[in-house]
C-alpha positions as CSV (number, residue, x, y, z in Angstrom):
1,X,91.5,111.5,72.4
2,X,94.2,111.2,75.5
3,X,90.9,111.5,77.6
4,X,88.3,109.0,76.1
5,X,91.8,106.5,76.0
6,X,91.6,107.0,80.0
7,X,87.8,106.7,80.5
8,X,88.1,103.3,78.5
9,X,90.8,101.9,80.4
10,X,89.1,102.8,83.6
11,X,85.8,101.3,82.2
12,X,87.4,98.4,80.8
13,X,88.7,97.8,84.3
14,X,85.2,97.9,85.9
15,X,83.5,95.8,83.3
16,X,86.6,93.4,84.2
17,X,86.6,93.5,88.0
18,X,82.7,92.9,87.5
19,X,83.4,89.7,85.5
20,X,85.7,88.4,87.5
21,X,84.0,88.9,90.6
22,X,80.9,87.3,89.3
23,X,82.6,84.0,88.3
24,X,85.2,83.4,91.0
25,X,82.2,83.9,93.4
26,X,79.4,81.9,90.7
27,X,79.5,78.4,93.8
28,X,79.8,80.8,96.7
29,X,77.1,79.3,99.1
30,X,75.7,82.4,100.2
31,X,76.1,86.3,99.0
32,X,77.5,87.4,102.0
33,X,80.6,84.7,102.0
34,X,81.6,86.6,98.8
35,X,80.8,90.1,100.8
36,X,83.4,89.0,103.5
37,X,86.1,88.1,101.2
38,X,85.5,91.2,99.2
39,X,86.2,93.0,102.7
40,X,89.2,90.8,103.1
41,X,90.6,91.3,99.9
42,X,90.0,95.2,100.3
43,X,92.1,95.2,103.6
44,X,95.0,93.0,101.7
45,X,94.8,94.8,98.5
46,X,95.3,98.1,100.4
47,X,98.5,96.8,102.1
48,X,99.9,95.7,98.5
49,X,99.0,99.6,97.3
50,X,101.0,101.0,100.5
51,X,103.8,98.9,99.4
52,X,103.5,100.1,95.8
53,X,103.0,104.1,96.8
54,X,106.3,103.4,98.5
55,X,108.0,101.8,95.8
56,X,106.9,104.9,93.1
57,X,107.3,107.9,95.5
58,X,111.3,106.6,96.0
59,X,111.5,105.4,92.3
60,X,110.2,108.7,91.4
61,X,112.7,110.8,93.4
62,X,115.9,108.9,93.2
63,X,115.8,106.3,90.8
64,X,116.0,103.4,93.1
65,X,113.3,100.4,92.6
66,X,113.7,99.5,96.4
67,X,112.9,96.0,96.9
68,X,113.7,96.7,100.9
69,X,110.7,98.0,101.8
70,X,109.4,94.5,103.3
71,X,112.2,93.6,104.9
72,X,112.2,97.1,107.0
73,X,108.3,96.4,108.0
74,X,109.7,93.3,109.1
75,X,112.2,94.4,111.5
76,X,109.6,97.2,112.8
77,X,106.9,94.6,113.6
78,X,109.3,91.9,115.6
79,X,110.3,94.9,117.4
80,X,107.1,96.5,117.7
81,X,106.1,92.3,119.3
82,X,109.1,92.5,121.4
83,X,108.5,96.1,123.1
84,X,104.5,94.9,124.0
85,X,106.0,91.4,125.2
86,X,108.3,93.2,127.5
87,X,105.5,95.3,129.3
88,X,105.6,98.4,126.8
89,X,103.0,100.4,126.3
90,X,101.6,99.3,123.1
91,X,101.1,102.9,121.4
92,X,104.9,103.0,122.2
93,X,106.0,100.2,120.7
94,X,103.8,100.9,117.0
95,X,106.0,104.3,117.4
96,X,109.0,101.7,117.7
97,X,107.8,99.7,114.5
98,X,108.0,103.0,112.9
99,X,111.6,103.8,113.7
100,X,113.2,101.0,113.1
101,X,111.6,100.8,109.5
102,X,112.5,104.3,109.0
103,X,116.2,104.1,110.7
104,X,116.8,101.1,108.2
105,X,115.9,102.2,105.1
106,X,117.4,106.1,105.9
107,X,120.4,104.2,106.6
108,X,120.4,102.7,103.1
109,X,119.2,105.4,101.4
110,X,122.0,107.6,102.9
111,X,125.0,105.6,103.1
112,X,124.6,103.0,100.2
113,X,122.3,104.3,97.6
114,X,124.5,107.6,97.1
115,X,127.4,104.8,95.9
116,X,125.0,103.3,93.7
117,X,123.5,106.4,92.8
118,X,125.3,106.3,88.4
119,X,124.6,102.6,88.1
120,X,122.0,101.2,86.0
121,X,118.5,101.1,87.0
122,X,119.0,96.9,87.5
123,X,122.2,97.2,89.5
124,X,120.4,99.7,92.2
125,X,117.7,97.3,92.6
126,X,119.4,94.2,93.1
127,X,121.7,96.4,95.7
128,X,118.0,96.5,97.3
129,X,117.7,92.7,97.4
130,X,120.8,91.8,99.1
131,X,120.3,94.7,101.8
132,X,116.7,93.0,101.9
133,X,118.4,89.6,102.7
134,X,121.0,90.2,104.8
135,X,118.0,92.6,107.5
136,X,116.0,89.1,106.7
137,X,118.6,87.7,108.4
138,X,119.2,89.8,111.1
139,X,115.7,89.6,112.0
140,X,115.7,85.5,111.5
141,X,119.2,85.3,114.1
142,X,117.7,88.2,116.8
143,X,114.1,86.3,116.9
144,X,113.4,82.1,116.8
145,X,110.9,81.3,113.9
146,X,107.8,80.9,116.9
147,X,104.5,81.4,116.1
148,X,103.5,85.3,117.3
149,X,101.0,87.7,116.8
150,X,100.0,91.5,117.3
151,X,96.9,92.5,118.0
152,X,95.3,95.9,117.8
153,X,92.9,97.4,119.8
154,X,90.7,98.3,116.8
155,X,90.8,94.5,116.0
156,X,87.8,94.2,118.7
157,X,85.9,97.3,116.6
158,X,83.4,96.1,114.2
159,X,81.6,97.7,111.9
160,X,78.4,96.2,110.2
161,X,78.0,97.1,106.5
162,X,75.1,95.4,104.4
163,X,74.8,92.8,107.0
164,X,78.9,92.0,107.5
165,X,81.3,92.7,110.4
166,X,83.9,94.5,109.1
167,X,86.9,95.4,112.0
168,X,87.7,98.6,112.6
169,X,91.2,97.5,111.4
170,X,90.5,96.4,107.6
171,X,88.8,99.6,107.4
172,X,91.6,101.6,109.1
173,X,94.0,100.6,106.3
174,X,91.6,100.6,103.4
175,X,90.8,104.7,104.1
176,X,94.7,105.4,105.7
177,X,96.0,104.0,101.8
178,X,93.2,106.1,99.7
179,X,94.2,109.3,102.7
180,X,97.9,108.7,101.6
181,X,97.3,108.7,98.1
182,X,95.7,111.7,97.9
183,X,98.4,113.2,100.5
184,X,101.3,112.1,98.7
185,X,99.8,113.8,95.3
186,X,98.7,116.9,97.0
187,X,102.6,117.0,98.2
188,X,104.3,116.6,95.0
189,X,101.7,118.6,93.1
190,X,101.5,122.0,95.5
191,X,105.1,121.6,97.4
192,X,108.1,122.9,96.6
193,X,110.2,119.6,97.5
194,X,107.4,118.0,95.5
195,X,108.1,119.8,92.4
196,X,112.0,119.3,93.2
197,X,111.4,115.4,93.6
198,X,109.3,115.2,90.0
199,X,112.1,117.2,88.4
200,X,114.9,114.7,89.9
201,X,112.3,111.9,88.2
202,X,112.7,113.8,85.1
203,X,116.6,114.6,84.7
204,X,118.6,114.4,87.6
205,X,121.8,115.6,85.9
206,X,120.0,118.9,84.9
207,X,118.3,119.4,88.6
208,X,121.9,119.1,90.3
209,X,123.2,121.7,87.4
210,X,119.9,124.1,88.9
211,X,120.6,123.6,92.7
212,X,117.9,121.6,93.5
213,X,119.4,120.0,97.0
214,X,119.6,116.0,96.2
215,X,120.3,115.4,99.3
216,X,117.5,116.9,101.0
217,X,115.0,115.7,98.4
218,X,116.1,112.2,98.5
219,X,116.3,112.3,102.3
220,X,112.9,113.3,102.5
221,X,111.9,110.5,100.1
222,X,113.6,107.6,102.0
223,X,111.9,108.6,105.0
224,X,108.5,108.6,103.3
225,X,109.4,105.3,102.1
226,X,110.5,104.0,105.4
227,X,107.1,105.2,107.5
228,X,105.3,104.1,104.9
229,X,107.3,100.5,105.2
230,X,107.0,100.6,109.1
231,X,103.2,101.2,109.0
232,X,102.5,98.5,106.1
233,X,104.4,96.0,108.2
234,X,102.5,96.8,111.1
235,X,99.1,96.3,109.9
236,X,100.4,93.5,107.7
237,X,101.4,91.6,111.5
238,X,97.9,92.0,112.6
239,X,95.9,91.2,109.6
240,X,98.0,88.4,108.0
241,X,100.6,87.2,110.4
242,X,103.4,88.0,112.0
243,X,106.3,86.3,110.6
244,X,109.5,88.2,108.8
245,X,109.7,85.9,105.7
246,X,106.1,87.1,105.1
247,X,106.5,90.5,105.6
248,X,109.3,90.6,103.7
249,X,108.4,89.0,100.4
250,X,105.5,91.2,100.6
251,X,107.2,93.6,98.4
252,X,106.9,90.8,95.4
253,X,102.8,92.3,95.3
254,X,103.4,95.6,95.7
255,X,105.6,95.3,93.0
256,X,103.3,94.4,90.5
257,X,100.7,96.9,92.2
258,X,103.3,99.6,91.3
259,X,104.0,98.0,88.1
260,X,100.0,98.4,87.4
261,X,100.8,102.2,88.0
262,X,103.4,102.0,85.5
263,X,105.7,103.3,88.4
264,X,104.4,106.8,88.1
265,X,100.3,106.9,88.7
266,X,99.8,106.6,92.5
267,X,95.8,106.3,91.7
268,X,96.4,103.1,89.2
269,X,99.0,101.8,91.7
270,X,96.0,102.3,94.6
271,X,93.5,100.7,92.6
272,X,95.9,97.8,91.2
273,X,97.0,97.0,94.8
274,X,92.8,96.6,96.0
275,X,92.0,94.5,92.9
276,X,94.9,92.4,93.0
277,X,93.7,91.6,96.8
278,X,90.1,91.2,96.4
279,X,91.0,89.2,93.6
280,X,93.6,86.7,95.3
281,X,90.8,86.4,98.1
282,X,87.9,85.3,95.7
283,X,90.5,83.0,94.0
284,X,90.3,80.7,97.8
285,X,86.4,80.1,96.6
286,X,87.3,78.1,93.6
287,X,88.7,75.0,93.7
288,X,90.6,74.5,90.6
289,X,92.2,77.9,90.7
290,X,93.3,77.8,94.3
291,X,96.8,76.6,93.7
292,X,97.5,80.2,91.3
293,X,97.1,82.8,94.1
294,X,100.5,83.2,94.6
295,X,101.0,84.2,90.8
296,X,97.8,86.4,90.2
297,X,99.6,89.3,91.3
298,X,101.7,89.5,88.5
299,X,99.4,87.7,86.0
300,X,97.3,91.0,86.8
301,X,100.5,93.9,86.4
302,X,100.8,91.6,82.8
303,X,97.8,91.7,81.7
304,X,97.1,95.8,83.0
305,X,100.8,96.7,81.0
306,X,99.6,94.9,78.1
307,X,96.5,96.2,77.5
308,X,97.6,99.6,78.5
309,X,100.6,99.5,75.7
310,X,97.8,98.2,72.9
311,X,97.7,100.4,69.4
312,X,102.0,100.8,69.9
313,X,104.6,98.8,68.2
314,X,107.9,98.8,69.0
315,X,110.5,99.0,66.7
316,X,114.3,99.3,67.1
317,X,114.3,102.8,66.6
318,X,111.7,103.2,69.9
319,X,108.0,103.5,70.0
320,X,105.6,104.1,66.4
């Protein structure tokens, strides 16, 4: 029964997505206008999933919804801008991006999470927010809001499919978010820290009691989350544009892509992050339903939580 429940959801969302597609795209003047925007929306949708996969993989391990995450893909692309405006070589300055994403969020994770780490749920997260404004601000007082940009040399790579130029770029970070889906599960399905980071998601009272090393696992976790921040803010630079505010607020999608996911199914996450981006992009073709873009990522995570908690009613006693 658990099985045929999943093959209908899955179904239900293809039947959906098809729908969808087909009238957002129904005055498109030509077939391969709504080809390129699917494209588009792919490359978008798989930077909202990246977001998400970092969001679950440190809820997961340590309890912390980290709202962060776009804030430290800011700071890594201004500096990752700044390093190739002084002269560096550019493969240098992506490694830069990197560290500075991963050095803020360890230094979070390591000196105020571990404060936070036996307050609520809402408390931890809203400790997120503030860090997230006050590296905003850092980044705002170090660089003048200018117009900037990054460019990447697989930017001048394309790829025809069916007709379209697709760069080298969009397709970069379409396969590098499917690759790290299917890494990060491998890892906490067949690795020892990856079983010790799903039993701190379960009880992290009664790992500590066992010996599992908190400190370790949760280490390793921020810095996943961190990489994984530096490279989404990074590509998010070059595809969209390079400005912190942007970047930053980027986490409000990936929220609802890891809400989609129910914060613990990196697959639903992936595949709520691409359809919340193709759909955004098809929503530009239509007139009337322009001015909702901003909102369709979580009109989407609504509607996915409330069709995927159909058949229960809650009572004050829990779930019947």
């Amino acid at each position: 029964m658990a099985n045929l429940s999943k093959y209908s959801n899955w179904l239900a969302w293809a039947v959906a997505m098809t729908l969808i597609i087909g009238v957002l795209s129904w005055d498109a003047p030509r077939p391969q206008m709504v080809g390129l925007f699917i494209a588009s929306g792919l490359a978008v949708g798989s930077l909202y999933a990246l977001g998400g996969i970092g969001i679950v993989v440190l809820y997961r391990a340590t309890g912390v919804l980290n709202f962060a995450g776009g804030a430290a893909g800011a700071a890594g692309a201004m500096t990752a801008w700044q390093l190739v405006d002084w002269g560096i070589w550019p493969p240098i300055s992506w490694l830069g991006c990197l560290a500075v994403s991963l050095a803020i969020t360890l230094f979070y994770g390591r000196l105020i999470a571990p404060r936070l780490a036996w307050r609520d749920t809402v408390v931890k997260a809203v400790a997120t927010l503030g860090f997230a404004l006050i590296v905003l601000g850092l980044v705002s007082f170090i660089w003048a809001d200018d117009p900037r940009s990054i460019e990447l040399p697989t930017d001048a790579i394309g790829v025809r499919i069916l007709g379209m130029r697709v760069t080298a770029t969009r397709l970069l970070v379409f396969f590098a978010s499917v690759a790290i889906v299917i890494g990060i599960w491998a890892f906490l399905t067949y690795t020892r820290i990856g079983l010790q980071m799903r039993s701190l998601a379960n009880d992290r009272d009664l790992s500590a009691l066992l010996g599992i090393p908190i400190l370790k696992v949760e280490t390793i976790a921020w810095t996943i989350a961190g990489v994984l921040a530096g490279f989404t803010g990074l590509m998010f630079a070059d595809l969209i544009r390079l400005e912190p505010v942007v970047i930053t607020f980027m986490v409000i999608p990936s929220i609802a892509a890891a809400i989609c996911g129910r914060l613990e199914n990196l697959t639903a996450v992936l595949i709520g992050g691409l359809s919340m981006g193709v759909i955004e992009n098809l929503l530009t073709l239509s007139a009337p339903l322009r001015g909702v873009r901003p909102i369709a990522p979580f009109v989407i995570a609504a509607v996915v939580l409330l069709w995927l908690q159909r058949g229960q009613r809650l009572s004050f006693g829990g779930r019947d």
